[in-house]
N, C-alpha and C positions, 0 to 999 in steps of 0.2 A: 524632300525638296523636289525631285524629281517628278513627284505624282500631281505636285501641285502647279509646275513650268508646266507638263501636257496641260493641265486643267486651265490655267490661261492661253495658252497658244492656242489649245478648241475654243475657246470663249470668242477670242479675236477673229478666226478662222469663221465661227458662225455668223457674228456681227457683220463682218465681208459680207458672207452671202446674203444674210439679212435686206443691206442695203442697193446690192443688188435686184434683190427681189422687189425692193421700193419700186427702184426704175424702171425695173419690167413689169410692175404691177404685176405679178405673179408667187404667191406665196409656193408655190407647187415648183418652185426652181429650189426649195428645200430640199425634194429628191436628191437635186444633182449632187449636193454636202453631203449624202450618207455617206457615199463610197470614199470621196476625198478628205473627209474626215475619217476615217481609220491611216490612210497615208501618213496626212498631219500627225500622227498621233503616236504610227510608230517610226516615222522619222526623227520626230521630235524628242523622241526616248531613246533612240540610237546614237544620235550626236552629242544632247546631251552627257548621258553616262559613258561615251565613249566604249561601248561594249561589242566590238566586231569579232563575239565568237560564233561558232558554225549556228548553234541554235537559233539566236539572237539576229543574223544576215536569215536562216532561210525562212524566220516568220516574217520579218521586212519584208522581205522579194515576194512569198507569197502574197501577203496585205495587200503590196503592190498589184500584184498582176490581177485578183480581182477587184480591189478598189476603182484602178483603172477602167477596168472592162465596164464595170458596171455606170462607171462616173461616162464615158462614152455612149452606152448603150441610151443612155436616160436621157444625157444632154443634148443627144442629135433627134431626139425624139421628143422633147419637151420646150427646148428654151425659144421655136419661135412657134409654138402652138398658144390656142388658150388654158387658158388654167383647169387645170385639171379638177372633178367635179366635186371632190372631196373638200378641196381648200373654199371651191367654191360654195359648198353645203356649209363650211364654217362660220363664213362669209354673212350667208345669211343668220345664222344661231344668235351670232356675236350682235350682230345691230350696230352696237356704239362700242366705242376704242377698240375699231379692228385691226388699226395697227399694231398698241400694245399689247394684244391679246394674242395676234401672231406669232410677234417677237417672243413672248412667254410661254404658251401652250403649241408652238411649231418648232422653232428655232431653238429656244433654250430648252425645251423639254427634249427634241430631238438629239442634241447637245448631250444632254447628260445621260441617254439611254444610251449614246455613241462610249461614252467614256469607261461606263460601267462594262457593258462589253466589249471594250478594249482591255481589259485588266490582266490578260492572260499575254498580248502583247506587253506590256510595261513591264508587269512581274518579270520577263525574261528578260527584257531591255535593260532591267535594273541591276540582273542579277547576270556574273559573269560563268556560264555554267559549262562542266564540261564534262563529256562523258567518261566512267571507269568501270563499265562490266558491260559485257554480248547484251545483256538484255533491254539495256538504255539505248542501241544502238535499233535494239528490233521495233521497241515504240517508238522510236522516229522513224523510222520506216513507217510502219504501220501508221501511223498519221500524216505522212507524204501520199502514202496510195489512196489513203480514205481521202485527204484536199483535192487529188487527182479526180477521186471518182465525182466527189462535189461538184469541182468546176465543170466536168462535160455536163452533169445534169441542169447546173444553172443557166450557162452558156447555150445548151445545143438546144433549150427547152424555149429559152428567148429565141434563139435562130428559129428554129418550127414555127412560133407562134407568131415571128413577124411575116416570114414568108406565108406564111396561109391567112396572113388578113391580108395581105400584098395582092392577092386575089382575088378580084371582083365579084366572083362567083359565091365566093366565101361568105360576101357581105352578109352579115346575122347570122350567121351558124357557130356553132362550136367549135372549138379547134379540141380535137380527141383521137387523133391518132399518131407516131413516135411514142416518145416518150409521154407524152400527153394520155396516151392507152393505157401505160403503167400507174401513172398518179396523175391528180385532177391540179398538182399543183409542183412541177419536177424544177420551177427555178428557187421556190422557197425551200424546199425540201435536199436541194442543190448550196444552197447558203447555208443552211441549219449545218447541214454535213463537213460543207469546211471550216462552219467555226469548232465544233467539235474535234474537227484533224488539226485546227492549230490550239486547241484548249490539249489536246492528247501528247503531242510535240512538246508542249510548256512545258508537261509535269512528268518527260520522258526520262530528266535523269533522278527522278521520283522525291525531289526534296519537298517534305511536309508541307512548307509555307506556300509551296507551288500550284499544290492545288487548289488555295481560294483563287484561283484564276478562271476557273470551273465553272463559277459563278457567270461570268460573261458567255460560251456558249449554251449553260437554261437559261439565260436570262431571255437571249436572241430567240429561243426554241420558243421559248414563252410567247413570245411576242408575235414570233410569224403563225402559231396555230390557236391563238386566240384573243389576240388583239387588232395587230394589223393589217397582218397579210391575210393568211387562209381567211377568217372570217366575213372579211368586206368581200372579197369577189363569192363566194357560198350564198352570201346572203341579198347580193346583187343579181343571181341566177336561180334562186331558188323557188320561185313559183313557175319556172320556167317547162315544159315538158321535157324540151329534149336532155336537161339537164338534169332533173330529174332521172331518166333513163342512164345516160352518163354516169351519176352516181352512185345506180346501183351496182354497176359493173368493176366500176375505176375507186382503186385506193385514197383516201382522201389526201393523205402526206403522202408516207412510206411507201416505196414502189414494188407494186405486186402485180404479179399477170393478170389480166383481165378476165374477168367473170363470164363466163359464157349465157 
């Protein structure tokens, strides 16, 4: 029952934004629903099931602290801009019922990629778990320091890259040095890592059924290095020189020192 109250509370939750998006004629304020949809989703699994054990509070409070961040980052950056050039490429593809095509192929397909990788939040939301040996203590650990390391690279990777376009000087250049010198991509590569730190937390006091939660961190991996994320900006710069050059040096995901 429980899996199925998230799946309409996301449903509703989208249709919100949906409509939203109507009025601002901007389908590209989909962004702002990824982050506040995992919120939704593990709020709505906490209260729900009633389940306020240690594991269950600290995937919340994390969901939290980067749903937010990232629902901030996007919203103060987006909601009085034009539409972003993607929705707007759509836009053109579609011709005719671009509203319902939105609604289907933005919103509700965004919707249901949200849910599938939430499954590692619910499964724990659902399930009242607690730990009984050193070693279930040490994988939550170990999944707190990997979210840790996550959020700096999502976080500080977005900080670098808005201050260095903040800079006029900048205009049409690259942004490749921080973290940016390590990987050619440190906030997706920043995101891949904490879902994996809360997929590792899930199945920390190691119960069988825990790991189809697992599912949700490849599923996100999948997605950021060859669907939506890494692909669209590689393929956006790549007849590019200096990017080119870039590339040969700089890790495309995973952060490795720079090539001399």
């Amino acid at each position: 029952m429980l899996f199925l109250v998230n799946a309409l509370v996301l449903l509703a939750f989208f249709v919100l934004f949906y409509i939203i998006a109507l009025l601002k004629n901007n389908y590209g304020l989909a962004d702002m629903a990824w982050g506040l949809g995992f919120i939704v989703i593990a709020i709505s699994s906490l209260i729900y099931s009633r389940n306020f054990s240690l594991i269950s509070i600290t995937v919340t409070l994390l969901v939290a602290i980067w749903g937010f961040r990232l629902f901030f980052y996007i919203g103060i950056r987006n909601w009085n801009k034009d539409e972003d050039y993607r929705y707007v490429n759509m836009r053109k593809r579609w011709k005719t019922h671009i509203r319902l095509k939105a609604f289907i192929f933005v919103f509700l397909l965004q919707a249901s990629f949200l849910y599938v990788i939430s499954l590692p939040i619910q499964l724990v939301n659902f399930n009242r778990l607690v730990f009984s040996t050193p070693l279930e203590y040490v994988i939550y650990i170990v999944g707190l320091f990997l979210w840790i390391i996550g959020f700096i690279f999502e976080s500080l990777g977005d900080r670098q890259l808005k201050t260095f376009k903040k800079d006029p000087n900048n205009k049409g250049k690259l942004m490749t040095e921080g973290l940016w010198s390590w990987t050619r991509h440190p906030n997706y590569f920043g995101e891949s890592l904490m879902w994996w730190a809360i997929g590792i937390i899930s199945v920390s006091t190691l119960s069988a059924y825990l790991f189809a939660g697992l599912i949700g961190p490849l599923f996100i991996t999948y997605l950021l290095l060859y669907v939506s994320g890494v692909p669209l900006l590689e393929r956006k710069y790549k007849d590019r020189e200096d990017f080119k050059a870039y590339a040969r040096k700089t890790s495309k995901f995973f952060p490795l020192p720079p090539k001399k």
